[in-house]
Structure formats: structure tokens, C-alpha cells
C-alpha angles and dihedrals in degrees: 000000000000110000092212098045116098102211090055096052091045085053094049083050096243089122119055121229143165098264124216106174139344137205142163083266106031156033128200121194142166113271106242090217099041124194082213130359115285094027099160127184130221115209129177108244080239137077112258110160093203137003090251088074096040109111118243101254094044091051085040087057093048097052085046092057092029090067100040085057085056082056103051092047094059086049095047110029094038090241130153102220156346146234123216104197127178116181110200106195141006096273091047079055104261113158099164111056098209120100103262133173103213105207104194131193125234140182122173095259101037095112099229119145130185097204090227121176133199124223129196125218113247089225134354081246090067108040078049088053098053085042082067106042091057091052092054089052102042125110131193134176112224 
């Protein structure tokens, strides 16, 4: 546990929130500044700064409840859909740096957008090349 971490200290209990679900490995609860109503995140009880560092079965476990949240929603709050979204990094748009699985809410009309943009490779050589150098670098337990 990190003392300074809010999600810690939500998981020791020091810190009060709407609770959606509870394990030995992890605790879901609704967002206090939602994207849509009923966002709910999904953190590991313990301190992972990242995803990157959070073992297989635990993220495993996130994604698992994660999902069954999205369900739920869709039961409950009359949605058609929902998104699961882990940011790994400032720049990815992490602010708490604590590994968390956001579940969100969404409905046709609900006037979210991701901003997403689309890029071309420049050649099929170079999106080959970057293909290899991920590979290269790319490591996977068995």
C-alpha cells in the first residue's frame, strides 16, 4: 500500500465510495466525476502503479469484472453499450497512478466522443518495420 495513493487508501477503506463489487483481489466502485452516469472503476487492492506491472491473473480478474459491470449496466441503466478503458502513463492520460479499469456507460445518444484519429502508414515497409520492432521487443510469459 502506498499512503499517498488514493486508490490505496479507497481499498483500505480510509477513503468512502459507492461500492460495486468486492474480492480478495479487487474492488469496483462508481467514478465521482462520470463520463456518464454509473462509470464505475475497477482497481487491483494492491498498488500497481501502471497496468504494465500488474500481474496476468489480477488483470485478468479486472477485465473479468470489468465486463460483467458492462453487463449489468446494460441490464440495469437501459444502455447499449460500454466502454472498458486502461490508460497506462501521463501522456496515455493516466492521473491517478494507480493501475484502474474504467467501465463506462454508453447509449447511442449519449454525446461522448473519444477524439479518436486515424493515421496511414506512410509504406507497407514501414508499418512492417515497426511491426518488427515490437516483436523484438515483446515479451510474454507462456
Amino acid at each position: 500500500m502506498d499512503d499517498k495513493c488514493v486508490f490505496c487508501n479507497i481499498a483500505a477503506g480510509l477513503i468512502p465510495v459507492t461500492k460495486l463489487y468486492e474480492d480478495e483481489l479487487v474492488l469496483a466502485f462508481l467514478d465521482i466525476a462520470p463520463i456518464n452516469f454509473g462509470h464505475a472503476l475497477v482497481i487491483p487492492k494492491t498498488h500497481y502503479i501502471g497496468s504494465s506491472g500488474v500481474p496476468e491473473e489480477l488483470g485478468g480478474r479486472m477485465f473479468h469484472v470489468g465486463t460483467r459491470l458492462g453487463t449489468a449496466f446494460k441490464r440495469a441503466l437501459d444502455v447499449d453499450g460500454f466502454n472498458l478503458h486502461l490508460a497506462d502513463g501521463a501522456c496515455a492520460g493516466q492521473v491517478v497512478f494507480h493501475a484502474h479499469l474504467h467501465v463506462i456507460p454508453r447509449a447511442q445518444d449519449d454525446h461522448f466522443h473519444w477524439n479518436w484519429r486515424s493515421l496511414k502508414y506512410e509504406s507497407d515497409a514501414k508499418r512492417d518495420e515497426i511491426a518488427a520492432a515490437i516483436i523484438a521487443k515483446l515479451q510474454i510469459a507462456d
